[in-house]
C-alpha positions as CSV (number, residue, x, y, z in Angstrom):
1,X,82.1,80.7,111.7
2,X,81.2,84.3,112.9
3,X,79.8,86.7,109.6
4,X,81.7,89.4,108.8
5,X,80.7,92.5,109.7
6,X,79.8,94.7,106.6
7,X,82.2,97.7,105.6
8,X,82.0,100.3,107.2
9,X,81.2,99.1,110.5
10,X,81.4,101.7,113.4
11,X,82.9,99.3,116.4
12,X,86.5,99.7,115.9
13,X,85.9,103.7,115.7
14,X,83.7,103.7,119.0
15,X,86.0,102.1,120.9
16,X,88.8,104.1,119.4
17,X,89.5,106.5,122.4
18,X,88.6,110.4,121.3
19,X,92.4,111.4,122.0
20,X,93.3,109.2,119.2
21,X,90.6,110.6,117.1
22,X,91.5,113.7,117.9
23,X,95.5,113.3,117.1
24,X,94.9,112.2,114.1
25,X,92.6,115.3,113.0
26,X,95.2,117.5,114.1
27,X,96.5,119.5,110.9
28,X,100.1,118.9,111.3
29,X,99.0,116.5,108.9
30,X,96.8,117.4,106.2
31,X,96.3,114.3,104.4
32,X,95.9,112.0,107.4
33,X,93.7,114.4,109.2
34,X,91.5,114.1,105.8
35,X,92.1,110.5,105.6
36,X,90.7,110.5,109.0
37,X,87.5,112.4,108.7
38,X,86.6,110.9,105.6
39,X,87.5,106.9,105.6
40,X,87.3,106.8,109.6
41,X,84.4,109.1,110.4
42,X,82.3,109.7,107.6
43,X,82.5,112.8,107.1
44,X,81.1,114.7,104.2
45,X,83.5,117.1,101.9
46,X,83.1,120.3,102.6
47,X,85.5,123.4,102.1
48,X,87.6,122.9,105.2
49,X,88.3,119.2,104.2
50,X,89.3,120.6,100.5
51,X,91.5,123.5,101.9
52,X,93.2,121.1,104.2
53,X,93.9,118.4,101.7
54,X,95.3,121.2,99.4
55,X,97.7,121.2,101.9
56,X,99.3,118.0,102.0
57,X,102.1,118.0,99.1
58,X,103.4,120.6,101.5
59,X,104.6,118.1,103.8
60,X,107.4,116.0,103.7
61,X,107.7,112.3,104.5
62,X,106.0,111.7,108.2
63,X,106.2,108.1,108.3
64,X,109.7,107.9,107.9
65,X,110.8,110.8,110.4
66,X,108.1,109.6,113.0
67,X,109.5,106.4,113.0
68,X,113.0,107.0,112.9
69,X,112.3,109.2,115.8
70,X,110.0,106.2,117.7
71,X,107.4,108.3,118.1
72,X,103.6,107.1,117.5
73,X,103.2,107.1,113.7
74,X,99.6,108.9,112.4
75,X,99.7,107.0,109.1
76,X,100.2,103.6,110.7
77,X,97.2,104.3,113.6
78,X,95.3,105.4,110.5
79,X,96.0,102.4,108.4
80,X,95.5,99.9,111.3
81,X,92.4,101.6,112.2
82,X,91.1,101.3,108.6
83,X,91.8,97.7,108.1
84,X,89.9,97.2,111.7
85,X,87.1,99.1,110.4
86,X,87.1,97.4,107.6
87,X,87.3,94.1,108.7
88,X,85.1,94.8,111.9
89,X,87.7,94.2,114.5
């Protein structure tokens, strides 16, 4: 059986192309592109990640309108991504 590789492992964000990286920064967003920079790539807080997460209660339901439109879904590539990371996909 093939170990585990420990949280946090960087594999699934290297190969994770930079566009997709980069979408899911975008601020449209506030709490995925915080999501993002700190469960994804490590970032540390600072004020432009506290400003921006004051931000997201000013946004309505993404999922559900992304999806209903079938359009590519930020919080699901951020999820997936997270479990891959996690899991060392």
């Amino acid at each position: 059986m093939t170990p585990v590789p420990a949280r946090g492992s960087s594999t699934v964000i290297e190969r994770t192309p930079e566009a997709t990286l980069s979408w899911l920064q975008e601020p449209d967003d506030p709490a995925v592109a915080v999501l993002t920079r700190r469960a994804l790539l490590d970032e540390p807080e600072s004020p432009d990640m506290q400003a921006l997460w004051a931000l997201r209660n000013a946004f309505g339901p993404i999922v559900a309108i992304l999806e209903a439109k079938g359009e590519p879904s930020k919080w699901l590539t951020l999820r997936a991504l997270t479990v891959l990371r996690h899991f060392g996909g």
